[in-house]
C-alpha positions, 0 to 999 in steps of 0.5 A: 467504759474505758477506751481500748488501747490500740495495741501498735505491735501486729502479727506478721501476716501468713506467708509474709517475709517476717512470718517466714523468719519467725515460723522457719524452723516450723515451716522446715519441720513440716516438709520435713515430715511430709517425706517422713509421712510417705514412707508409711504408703506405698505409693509415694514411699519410693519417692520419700526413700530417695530422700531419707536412705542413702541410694546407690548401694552395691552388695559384695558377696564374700567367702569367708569360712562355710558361709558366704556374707554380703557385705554393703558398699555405697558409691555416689551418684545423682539420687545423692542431691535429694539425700542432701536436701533432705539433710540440709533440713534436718540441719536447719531445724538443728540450728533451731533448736540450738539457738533458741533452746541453748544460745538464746537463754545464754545471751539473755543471762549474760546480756553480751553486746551486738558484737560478742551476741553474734560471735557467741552465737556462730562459735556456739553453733558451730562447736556443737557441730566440731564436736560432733563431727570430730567424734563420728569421724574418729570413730570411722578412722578407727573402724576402718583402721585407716590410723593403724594402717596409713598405706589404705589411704592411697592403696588400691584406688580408685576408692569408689566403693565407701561403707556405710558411715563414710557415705553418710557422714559426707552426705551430713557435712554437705547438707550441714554446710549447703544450710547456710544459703537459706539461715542468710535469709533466716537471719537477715544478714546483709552482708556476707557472714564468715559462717557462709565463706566455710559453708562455700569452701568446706561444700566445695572441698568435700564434693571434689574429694567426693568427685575424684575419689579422694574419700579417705583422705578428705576425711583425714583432713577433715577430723584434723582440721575439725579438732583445731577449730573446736578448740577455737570456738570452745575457746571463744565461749571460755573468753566471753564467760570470762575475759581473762582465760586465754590459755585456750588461744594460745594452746589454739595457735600451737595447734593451729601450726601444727595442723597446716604442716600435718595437712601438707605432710599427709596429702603430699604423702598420699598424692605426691607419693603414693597415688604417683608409684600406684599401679593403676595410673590413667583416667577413666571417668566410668570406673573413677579413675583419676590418676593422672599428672595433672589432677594430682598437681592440681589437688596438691595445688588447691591444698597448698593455696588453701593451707597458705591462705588460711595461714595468711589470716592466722598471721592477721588474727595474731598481730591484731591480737598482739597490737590491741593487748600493746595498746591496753598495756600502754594505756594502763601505764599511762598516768592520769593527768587530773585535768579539771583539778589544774583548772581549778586552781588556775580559776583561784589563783585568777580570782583570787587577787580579785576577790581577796584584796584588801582596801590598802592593796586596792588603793595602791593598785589605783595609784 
């Protein structure tokens, strides 16, 4: 009888770190199913629709023609928090299914190296979200006619009242955004990871618009600033299938500009200018109003800080850009000296005095 080899590779033990960082997507999948399964009884199922619908939904009646038609409005409110958790889930099992059924079969094709495997991976994820983002918030600014009309952005506020897709759409980024926390664990990172520096600001971004009302505009800022850096990361993925297409980074840069000083144009627009000359000034916390001198200094503050910083790293990222191709070009340049063909001929011109005297030449030497 042959002897069994004993095989070194063991299965993670259930429950373990390594088993809750292979199985996670799974292990999300079932909680997630567990508030999807309450709403078929009728005991939890008032529990489970915190979770999945949005909440805090008001209904307007209006008169228009012979019949009167409800109309409903969402506010934000505390029950929002499980709506979150709930999709912050969903999110995570997205990244999943994107990773493993999309990225991974790319990079095992393409065998980048440790550097560009994760570059490819956060741009490949993160412009499947651009993209999808973009898209829904488009269609919102058309919907709403906010593009047509640019006065609603600042025209009867406060905006405590939100349709359905602008409510659902701020509930998706934030729990979009707040997943990043648990994928640091998922991935083991041991560093703090570009991907959670935006999940932090772009969280923190959208729950104060959010807070203050500011809906309409968060959301204008958001499908531009979403755009560019779509254009980026699609740009990215172009470069690493093939290192000579770059005119998406240039075409990124212009953009980039662009888009900063639209962002400012936009907000000092609508918060220098137009929530300054509106009607209904003062602070009310009850009714969402807060239109005072000082929040609006600090909303425009908080932009110009942000929009300045990332103009900072724009300016960093294109002088590395510039440096690394100067150096490439000079190295190019640069003529190669074949240094191991001079030694040669210094090794034969030495030894060859040595070897290849004649007898004559040697006795004159002895003399």
């Amino acid at each position: 009888m042959g002897i069994r080899k004993k095989t070194t590779s063991k299965s993670p033990s259930v429950m373990s770190h390594e088993f809750v960082i292979q199985n996670h997507a799974d292990i999300v999948s079932c909680v997630a199913m567990v508030f999807l399964l309450g709403l078929m009884f009728e005991i939890t199922s008032k529990f489970a629709v915190c979770f999945i619908t949005i909440q805090h939904n008001v209904t307007i009646t209006t008169n228009e023609g012979p019949e009167q038609t409800a109309i409903n409005h969402f506010q934000h409110g505390v029950k929002d928090l499980a709506t979150i958790f709930f999709y912050m889930l969903v999110a995570i099992i997205m990244h999943a299914i994107i990773q493993e059924y999309v990225l991974d079969k790319i990079n095992k094709k393409k065998h980048f190296s440790k550097t560009k495997h994760s570059k490819f991976n956060e741009s490949g994820q993160l412009s499947a979200f651009y993209l999808f983002s973009f898209c829904w918030g488009a269609s919102i600014l058309v919907s709403e006619n906010f593009l047509s009309n640019p006065v609603t952005l600042w025209e009867d506020y406060p905006h405590t009242l939100m349709p359905f897709q602008m409510k659902f759409f701020y509930i998706c980024q934030l729990g979009y955004w707040l997943h990043a926390l648990p994928e640091l664990y998922f991935q083991k990172t041991k560093k703090v990871s570009v991907f959670l520096l935006f999940g932090g600001w772009y969280s923190s971004y959208m729950f104060s618009l959010h807070v203050l009302d500011l809906n309409r505009l968060g959301l204008v800022l958001l499908v531009l600033h979403y755009f560019v850096e779509l254009l980026f990361h699609v740009s990215r993925l172009i470069y690493f299938n093939n290192e000579n297409r770059q005119m998406g980074f240039t075409m990124w840069a212009v953009l980039f500009v662009l888009g900063r000083l639209l962002t400012l144009s936009l907000s000092v627009l609508m918060v220098g200018f137009g929530l300054a000359n509106a009607e209904n000034q003062g602070f009310d916390w009850a009714a969402g109003n807060f239109n005072i001198l000082f929040v609006r200094i600090t909303v425009l503050a908080a932009i110009c800080l942000t929009q300045a910083f990332m103009m900072l790293k724009f300016i960093k990222f294109q002088l590395r850009r510039w440096r690394e191709h100067a150096e490439a070009q000079n190295l190019k340049k640069k003529p190669v000296i074949n240094k191991g063909k001079s030694k040669k001929d210094k090794a034969n011109g030495v030894n060859g005095v040595n070897a290849h005297d004649s007898p004559r030449a040697k006795k004159e030497k002895s003399s």
